[in-house]
Structures are given as structure tokens and as C-alpha cells.
C-alpha positions as CSV (number, residue, x, y, z in Angstrom):
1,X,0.0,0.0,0.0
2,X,1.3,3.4,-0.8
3,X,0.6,6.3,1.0
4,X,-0.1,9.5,-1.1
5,X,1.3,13.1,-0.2
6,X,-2.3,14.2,0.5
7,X,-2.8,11.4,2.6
8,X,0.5,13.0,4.3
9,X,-0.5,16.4,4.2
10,X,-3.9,15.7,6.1
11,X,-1.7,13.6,8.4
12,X,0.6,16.1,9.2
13,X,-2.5,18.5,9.7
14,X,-4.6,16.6,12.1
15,X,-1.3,16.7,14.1
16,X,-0.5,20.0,13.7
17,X,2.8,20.0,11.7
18,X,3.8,21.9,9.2
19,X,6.0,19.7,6.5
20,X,8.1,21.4,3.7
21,X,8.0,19.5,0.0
22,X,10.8,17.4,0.8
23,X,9.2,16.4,4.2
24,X,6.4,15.7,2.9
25,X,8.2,13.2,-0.3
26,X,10.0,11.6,2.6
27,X,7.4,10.6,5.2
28,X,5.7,9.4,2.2
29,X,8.2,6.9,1.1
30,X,8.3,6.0,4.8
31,X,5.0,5.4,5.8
32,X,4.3,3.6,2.8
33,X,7.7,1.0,3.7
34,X,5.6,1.0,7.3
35,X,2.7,0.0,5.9
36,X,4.2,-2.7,3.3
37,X,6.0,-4.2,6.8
38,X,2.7,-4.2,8.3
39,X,1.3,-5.9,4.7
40,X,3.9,-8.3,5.1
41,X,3.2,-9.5,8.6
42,X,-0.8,-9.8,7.8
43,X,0.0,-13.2,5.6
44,X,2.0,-14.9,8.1
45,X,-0.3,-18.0,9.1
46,X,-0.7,-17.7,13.1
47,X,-3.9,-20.0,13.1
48,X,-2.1,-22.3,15.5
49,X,-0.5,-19.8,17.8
50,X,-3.5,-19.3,20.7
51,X,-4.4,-15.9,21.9
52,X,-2.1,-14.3,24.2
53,X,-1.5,-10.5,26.5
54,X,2.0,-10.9,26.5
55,X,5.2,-12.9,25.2
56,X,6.6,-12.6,28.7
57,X,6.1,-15.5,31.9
58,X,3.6,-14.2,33.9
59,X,5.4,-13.8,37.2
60,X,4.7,-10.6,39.6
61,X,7.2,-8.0,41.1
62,X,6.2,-8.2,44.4
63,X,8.5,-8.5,47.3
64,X,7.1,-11.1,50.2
65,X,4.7,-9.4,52.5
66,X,6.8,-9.1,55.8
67,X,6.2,-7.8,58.9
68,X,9.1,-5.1,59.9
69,X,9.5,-2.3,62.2
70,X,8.7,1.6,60.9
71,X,10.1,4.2,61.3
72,X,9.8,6.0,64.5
73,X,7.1,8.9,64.6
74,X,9.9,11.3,66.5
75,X,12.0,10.8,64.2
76,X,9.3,11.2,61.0
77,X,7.8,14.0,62.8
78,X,11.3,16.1,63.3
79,X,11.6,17.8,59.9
80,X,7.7,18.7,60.5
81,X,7.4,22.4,60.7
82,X,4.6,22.3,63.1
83,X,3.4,19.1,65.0
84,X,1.0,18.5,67.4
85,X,0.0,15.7,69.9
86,X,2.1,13.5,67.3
87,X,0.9,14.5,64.5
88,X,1.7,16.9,61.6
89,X,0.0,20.6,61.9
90,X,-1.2,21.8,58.8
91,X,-3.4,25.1,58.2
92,X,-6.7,24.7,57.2
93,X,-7.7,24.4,53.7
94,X,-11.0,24.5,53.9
95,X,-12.8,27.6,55.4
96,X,-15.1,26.7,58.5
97,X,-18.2,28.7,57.1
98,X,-20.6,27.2,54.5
């Protein structure tokens, strides 16, 4: 398949690009390669292959779910620019009126 330069030039419109002649010659001759590719791959027979998501094992990233110590709140709580009963202060954000 062979992509015109006024298939380009509506292209390069919808995404807001403005192409010189020779910009537009060459994404044409690219795009069109692209699409052959894409032509190419379309008659290789993949009856046999079942449906998959991904190529990868299916194995998560998790790390084990262990119990540990946190950090201590005095020490969390000691870059705080205001705290209060061991807790961080903060100034309203919301007015108190309807």
C-alpha cells in the first residue's frame, strides 16, 4: 500500500505539523515501507498460535509481605514544621463557614 502526499499532508494536519515538499516526499516513502511491513506481517499464518496478552512468563514484582518495624514517629515527625499531639499541623484548607 502506498501512501499519497495528500494522505501526508492531512496527516501532518490533524497533528498540527507543518512539512516542507521534501518532508512531505520523505514521510511518504516512509510510511508507505511502514505499511508494506505491516502488509507483510498480515499473511504470516498464526492459526495455531493461541491468543495471548504478553510474550513474557507471567510472574509478579512483588516483594514477600513481611512484617518489619517503621520508622519511629519522632523521628518522621522532626523535619515537620509544626506538629502537634504527634501529629503533623497543617493550616486549614478549607474555610469553617458554608
Amino acid at each position: 500500500m502506498s501512501i499519497t502526499i495528500e494522505e501526508v499532508r492531512k496527516i501532518a494536519f490533524l497533528a498540527r505539523l507543518r512539512l516542507t515538499a521534501e518532508e512531505e516526499e520523505r514521510y511518504a516513502g516512509q510510511l508507505s515501507a511502514i505499511l508494506q511491513y505491516a502488509a507483510r506481517l498480515q499473511e504470516v499464518d498464526t492459526s495455531l498460535i493461541p491468543p495471548t496478552a504478553t510474550v513474557l512468563p507471567l510472574k509478579a514484582p512483588l516483594r514477600e509481605d513481611i512484617a518489619r518495624p517503621s520508622t519511629p514517629r519522632d523521628l518522621i515527625l522532626s523535619n515537620a514544621p509544626a506538629t502537634e499531639e504527634g501529629m503533623f499541623r497543617v493550616l486549614p484548607v478549607l474555610d469553617s463557614e458554608p
